[in-house]
C-alpha positions as CSV (number, residue, x, y, z in Angstrom):
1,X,-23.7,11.9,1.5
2,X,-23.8,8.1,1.5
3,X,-20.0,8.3,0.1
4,X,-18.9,10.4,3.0
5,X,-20.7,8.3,5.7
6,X,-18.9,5.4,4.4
7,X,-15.8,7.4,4.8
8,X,-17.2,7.6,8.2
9,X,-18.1,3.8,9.0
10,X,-14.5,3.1,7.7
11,X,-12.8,5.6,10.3
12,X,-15.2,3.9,12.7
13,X,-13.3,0.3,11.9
14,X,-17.4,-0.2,11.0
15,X,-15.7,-2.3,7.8
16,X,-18.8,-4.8,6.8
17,X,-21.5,-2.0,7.4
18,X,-18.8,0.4,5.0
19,X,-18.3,-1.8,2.5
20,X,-21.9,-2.9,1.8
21,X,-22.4,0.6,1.3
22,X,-19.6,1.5,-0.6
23,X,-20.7,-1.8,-3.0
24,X,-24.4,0.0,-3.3
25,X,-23.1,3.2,-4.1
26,X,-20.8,1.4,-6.8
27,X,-23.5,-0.9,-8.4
28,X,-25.3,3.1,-9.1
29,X,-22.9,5.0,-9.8
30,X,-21.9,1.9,-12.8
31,X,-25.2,2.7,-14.1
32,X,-25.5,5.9,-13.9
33,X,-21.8,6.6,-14.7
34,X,-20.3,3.8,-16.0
35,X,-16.9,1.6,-15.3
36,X,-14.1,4.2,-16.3
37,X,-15.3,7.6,-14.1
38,X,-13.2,8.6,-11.7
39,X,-16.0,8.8,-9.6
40,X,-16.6,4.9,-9.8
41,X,-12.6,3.8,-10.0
42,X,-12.9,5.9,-6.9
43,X,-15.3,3.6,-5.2
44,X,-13.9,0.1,-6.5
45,X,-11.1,1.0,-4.9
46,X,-12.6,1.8,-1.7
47,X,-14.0,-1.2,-1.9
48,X,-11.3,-3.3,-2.7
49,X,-9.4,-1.7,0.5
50,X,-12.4,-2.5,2.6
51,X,-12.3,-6.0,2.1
52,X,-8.5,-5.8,3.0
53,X,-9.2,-4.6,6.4
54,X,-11.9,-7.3,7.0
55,X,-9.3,-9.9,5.7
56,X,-11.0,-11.2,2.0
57,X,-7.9,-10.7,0.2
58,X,-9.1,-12.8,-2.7
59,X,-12.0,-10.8,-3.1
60,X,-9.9,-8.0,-3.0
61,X,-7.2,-8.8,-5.5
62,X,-9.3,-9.0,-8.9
63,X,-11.0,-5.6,-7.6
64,X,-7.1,-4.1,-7.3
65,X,-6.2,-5.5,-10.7
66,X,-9.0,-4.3,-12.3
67,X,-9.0,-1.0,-11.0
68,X,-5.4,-0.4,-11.7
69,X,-5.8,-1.4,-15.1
70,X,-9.3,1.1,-16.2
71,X,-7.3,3.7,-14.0
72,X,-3.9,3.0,-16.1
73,X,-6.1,3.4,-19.3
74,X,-8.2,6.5,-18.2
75,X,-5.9,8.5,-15.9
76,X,-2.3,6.7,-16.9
77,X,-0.2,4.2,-15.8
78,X,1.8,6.6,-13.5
79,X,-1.5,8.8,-11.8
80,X,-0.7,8.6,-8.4
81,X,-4.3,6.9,-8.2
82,X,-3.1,4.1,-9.9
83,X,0.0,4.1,-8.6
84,X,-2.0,3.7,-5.3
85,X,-4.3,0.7,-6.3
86,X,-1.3,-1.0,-7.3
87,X,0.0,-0.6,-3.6
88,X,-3.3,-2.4,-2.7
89,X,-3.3,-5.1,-5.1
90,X,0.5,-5.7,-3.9
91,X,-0.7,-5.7,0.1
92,X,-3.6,-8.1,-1.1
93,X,-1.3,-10.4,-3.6
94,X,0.9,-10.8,-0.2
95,X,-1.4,-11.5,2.4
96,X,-2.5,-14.5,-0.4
97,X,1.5,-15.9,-0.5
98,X,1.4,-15.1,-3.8
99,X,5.2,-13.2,-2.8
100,X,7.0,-13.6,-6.3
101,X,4.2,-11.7,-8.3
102,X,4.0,-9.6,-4.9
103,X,7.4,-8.5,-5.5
104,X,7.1,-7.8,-9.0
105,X,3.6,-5.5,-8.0
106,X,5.9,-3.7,-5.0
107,X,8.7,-2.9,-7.4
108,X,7.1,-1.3,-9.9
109,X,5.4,0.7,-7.3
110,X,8.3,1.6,-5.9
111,X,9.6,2.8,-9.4
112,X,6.6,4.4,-10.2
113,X,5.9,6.3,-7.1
114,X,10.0,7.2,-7.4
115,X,9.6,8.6,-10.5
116,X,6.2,10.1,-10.9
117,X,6.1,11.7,-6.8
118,X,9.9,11.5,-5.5
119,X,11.2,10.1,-2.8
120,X,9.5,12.1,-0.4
121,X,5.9,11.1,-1.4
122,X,3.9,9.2,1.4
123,X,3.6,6.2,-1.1
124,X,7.0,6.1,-2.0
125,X,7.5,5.2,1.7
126,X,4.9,3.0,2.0
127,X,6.1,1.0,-1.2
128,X,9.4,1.0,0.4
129,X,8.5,-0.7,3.5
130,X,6.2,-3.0,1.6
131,X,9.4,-4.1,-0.7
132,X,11.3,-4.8,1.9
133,X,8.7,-6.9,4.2
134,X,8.6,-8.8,1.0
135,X,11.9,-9.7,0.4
136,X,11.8,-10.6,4.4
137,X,9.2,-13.0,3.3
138,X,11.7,-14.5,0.8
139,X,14.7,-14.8,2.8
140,X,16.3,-11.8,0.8
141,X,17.3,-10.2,4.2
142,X,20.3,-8.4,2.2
143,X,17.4,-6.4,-0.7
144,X,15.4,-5.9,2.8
145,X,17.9,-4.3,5.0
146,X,19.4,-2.0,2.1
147,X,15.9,-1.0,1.0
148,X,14.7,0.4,4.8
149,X,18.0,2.1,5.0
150,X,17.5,4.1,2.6
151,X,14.0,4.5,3.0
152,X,15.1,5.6,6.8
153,X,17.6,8.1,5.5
154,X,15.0,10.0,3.3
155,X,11.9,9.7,6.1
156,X,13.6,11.1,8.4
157,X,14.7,14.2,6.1
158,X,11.1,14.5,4.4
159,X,8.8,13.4,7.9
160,X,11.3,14.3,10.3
161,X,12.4,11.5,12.8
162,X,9.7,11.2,15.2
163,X,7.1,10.7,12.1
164,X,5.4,7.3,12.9
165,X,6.6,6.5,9.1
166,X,10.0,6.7,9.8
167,X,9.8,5.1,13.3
168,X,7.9,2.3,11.7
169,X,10.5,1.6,9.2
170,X,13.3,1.8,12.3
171,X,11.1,-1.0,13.7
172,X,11.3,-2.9,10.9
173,X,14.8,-2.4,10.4
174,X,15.7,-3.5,13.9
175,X,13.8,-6.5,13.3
176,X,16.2,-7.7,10.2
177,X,19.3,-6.4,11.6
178,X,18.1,-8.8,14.9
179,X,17.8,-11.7,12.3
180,X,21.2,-11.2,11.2
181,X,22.6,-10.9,14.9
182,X,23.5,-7.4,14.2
183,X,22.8,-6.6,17.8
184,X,24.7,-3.2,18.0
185,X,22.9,-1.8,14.9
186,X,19.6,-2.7,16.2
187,X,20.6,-1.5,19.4
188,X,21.3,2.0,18.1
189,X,18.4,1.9,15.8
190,X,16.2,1.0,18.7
191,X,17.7,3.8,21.6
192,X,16.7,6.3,18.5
């Protein structure tokens, strides 16, 4: 019961109230439990999410990075759990500048979610648009644009074109393709 109102704090935006009781739940269930159930991976990585949303991204990151790694042990490296705290631990390692070691996180959860879930899966087109905000960040505009293209091409196929996924990555895509004073391609992109 305490997990679910959590769940329902967080869906509130209720972020400090969630996440002290996410970390009470967490502190039992690693006694009662210990650190490698699913149960508890569970929770560190609601936790670790939580303090993304209020903005503590260095708290956040060793969470991530710890998760990932018990998960990768207990579940494997290519779970789509892990594959999933590895999205956060990239999203956290970003927020903190930290883009090279960013982009090396983002890529191999591109890979990952590629080969384990397709290119259809939710995370692979989340890991996409993270990627490519990344190589943004790096002045690798060329990486950027090619990545959301293709991400575009299978959104709209797999979510359909209206799909605030796929409209998000048109966004982004307009954004570059502004930066490189391709006016008539973000034009297009945008009337779409």
């Amino acid at each position: 019961i305490e997990d679910q109102l959590g769940s329902a704090l967080t869906g509130l935006r209720r972020n400090p109230e969630a996440e002290i009781l996410k970390r009470r739940l967490l502190a039992i269930q690693l006694r009662r439990l210990g650190p490698d159930n699913l149960v508890t991976l569970n929770l560190q990585n609601d936790v670790a999410t939580l303090l993304v949303y209020q903005g503590k991204f260095a708290e956040a990151e060793p969470i991530f990075r710890t998760t990932a790694e018990r998960q990768a042990r207990v579940l494997g490296p290519n779970d789509p759990a892990t594959i999933n705290t590895l999205s956060g631990l990239g999203v956290a390692l970003t927020r903190l500048n930290r883009l090279p070691e960013a982009k090396r996180v983002a890529t191999d959860v591109l890979e990952r979610a590629r080969a384990k879930l397709g290119p259809d899966a939710n995370i692979t087109h989340t890991a996409i648009t993270s990627l490519a905000s990344i190589h943004g960040r790096l002045d690798e505009l060329a990486p950027a644009i090619a990545l959301l293209e293709d991400g575009i091409a299978g959104a709209r196929k797999s979510l359909g074109p209206d799909h605030p996924t796929t409209l998000n990555m048109m966004n982004s895509l307009s954004v570059w393709y502004l930066g490189q004073r391709r006016l008539p391609e973000a034009t297009t992109l945008l009337e779409q």
